[in-house]
C-alpha positions in Angstrom: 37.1 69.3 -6.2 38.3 73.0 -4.9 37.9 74.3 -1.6 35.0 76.9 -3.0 33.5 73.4 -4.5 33.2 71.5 -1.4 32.1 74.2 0.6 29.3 74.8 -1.9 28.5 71.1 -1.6 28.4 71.1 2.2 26.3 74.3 1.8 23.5 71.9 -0.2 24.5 69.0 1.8 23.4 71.2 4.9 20.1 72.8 3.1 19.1 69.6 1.5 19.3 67.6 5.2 17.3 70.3 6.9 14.7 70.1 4.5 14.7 66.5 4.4 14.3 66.4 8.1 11.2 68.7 8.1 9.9 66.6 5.0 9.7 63.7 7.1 7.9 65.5 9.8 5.5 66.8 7.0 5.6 70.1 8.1 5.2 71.1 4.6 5.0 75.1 5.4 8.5 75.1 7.3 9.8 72.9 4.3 8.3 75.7 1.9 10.1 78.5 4.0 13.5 76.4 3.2 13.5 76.3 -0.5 15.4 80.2 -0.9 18.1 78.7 1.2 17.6 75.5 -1.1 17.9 77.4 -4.2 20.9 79.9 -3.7 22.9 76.8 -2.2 22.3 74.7 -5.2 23.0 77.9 -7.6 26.6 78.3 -5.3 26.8 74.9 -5.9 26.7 74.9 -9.8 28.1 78.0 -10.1 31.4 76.8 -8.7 31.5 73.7 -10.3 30.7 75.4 -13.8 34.0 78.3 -12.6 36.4 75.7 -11.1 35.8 72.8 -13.2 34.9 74.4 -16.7 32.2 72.2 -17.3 28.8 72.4 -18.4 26.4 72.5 -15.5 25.1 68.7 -14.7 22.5 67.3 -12.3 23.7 67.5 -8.6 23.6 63.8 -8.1 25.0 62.7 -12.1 28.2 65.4 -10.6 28.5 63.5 -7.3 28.6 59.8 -9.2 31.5 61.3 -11.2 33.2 62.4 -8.0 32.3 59.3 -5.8 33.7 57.3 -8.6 37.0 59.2 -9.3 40.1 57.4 -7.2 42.1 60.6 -8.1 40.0 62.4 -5.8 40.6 62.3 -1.9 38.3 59.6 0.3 37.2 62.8 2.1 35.3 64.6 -1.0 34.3 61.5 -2.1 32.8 60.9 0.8 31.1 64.4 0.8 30.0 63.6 -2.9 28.1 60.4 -1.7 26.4 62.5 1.0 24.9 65.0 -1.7 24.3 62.4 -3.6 22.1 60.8 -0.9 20.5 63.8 0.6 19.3 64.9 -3.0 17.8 61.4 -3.7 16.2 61.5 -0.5 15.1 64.9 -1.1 13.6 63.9 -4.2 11.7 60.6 -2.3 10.2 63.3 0.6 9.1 65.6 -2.1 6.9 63.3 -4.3 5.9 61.5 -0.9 4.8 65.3 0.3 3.1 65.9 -3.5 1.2 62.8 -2.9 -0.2 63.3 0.7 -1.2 67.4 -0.3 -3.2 65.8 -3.6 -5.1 63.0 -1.2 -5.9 65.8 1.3 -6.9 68.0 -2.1 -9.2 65.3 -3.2 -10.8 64.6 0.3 -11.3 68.0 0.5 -13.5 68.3 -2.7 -15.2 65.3 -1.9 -16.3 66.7 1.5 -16.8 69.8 -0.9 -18.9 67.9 -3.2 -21.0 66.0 -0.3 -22.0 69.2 1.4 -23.3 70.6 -1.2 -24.5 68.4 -4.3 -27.1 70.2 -5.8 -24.7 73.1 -6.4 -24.2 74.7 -9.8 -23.3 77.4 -11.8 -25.7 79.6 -13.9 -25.7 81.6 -16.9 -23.6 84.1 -15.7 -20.7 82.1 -14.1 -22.1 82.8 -10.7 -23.0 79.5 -8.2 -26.5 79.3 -7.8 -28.5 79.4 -5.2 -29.1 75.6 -3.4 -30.5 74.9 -0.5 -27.6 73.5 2.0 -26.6 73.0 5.7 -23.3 74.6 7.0 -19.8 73.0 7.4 -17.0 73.4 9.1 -13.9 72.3 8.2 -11.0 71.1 11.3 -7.3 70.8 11.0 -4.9 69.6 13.2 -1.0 68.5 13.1 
C-alpha cells in the first residue's frame, strides 16, 4: 500500500466514520449532505488503488481483506485496512437500518393517509374526486 493509497483509505475511513456517526443519530438529512464527500473519497480511493496497484477495481472491503491478510504488508496499514473494512460494513448495517425506519414512517404515513380520507378516489379524468372529509395535520419532531 502507497502513501497516495493509504491516505485515500484514511480519506474513506474519515468520511465513512462521520457518516456512520450521524446514521446512528438518524439524522438522515445531515447523512444525505455527506454522501459527495462519501463519493469522491471512495472514487480517490479506487482510483489509486487501480494507479498504484494495477489492478482491477474491487469492493472496498474484498481490497481491505486482501490487505489485512497480507504479512508482507506493515501492522500499521493492515491495521488501517481493518478499519475501512469495519467502517464500510458498519456503513452498510446503518444504511439498511436507516432504509428500514424511512419505509415504516412511509407506510404509517399512508395509513394515516388512508384513514383520513377513505372514501377518496380518482375519476375519469385522473383527477381525486371530491369526498367529504375533516382536516389533518400532520407533526414531526426529532
Amino acid at each position: 500500500m502507497t502513501d497516495d493509497l493509504a491516505a485515500a483509505a484514511i480519506r474513506l475511513v474519515e468520511a465513512l466514520k462521520a457518516e456512520n456517526a450521524a446514521l446512528t443519530a438518524l439524522d438522515l438529512p445531515r447523512a444525505g449532505q455527506m454522501l459527495a464527500e462519501k463519493i469522491a473519497a471512495a472514487r480517490a480511493f479506487t482510483e489509486s488503488q487501480d494507479l498504484n496497484e494495477k489492478r482491477s477495481r474491487t469492493e472496498i472491503e474484498a481490497f481491505s481483506d486482501v490487505v489485512a491478510l497480507d504479512r508482507s504488508v506493515p501492522a500499521d496499514l493492515r491495521a488501517l485496512a481493518i478499519r475501512l473494512r469495519e467502517e464500510a460494513a458498519e456503513n452498510r448495517r446503518l444504511l439498511e437500518r436507516a432504509i428500514a425506519v424511512q419505509m415504516r414512517v412511509l407506510g404509517t404515513l399512508a395509513q394515516a393517509a388512508t384513514a383520513a380520507n377513505p372514501a377518496s378516489r380518482y375519476g375519469r379524468r385522473g383527477a381525486m374526486m371530491a369526498s367529504p372529509s375533516g382536516a389533518w395535520a400532520l407533526s414531526s419532531q426529532a
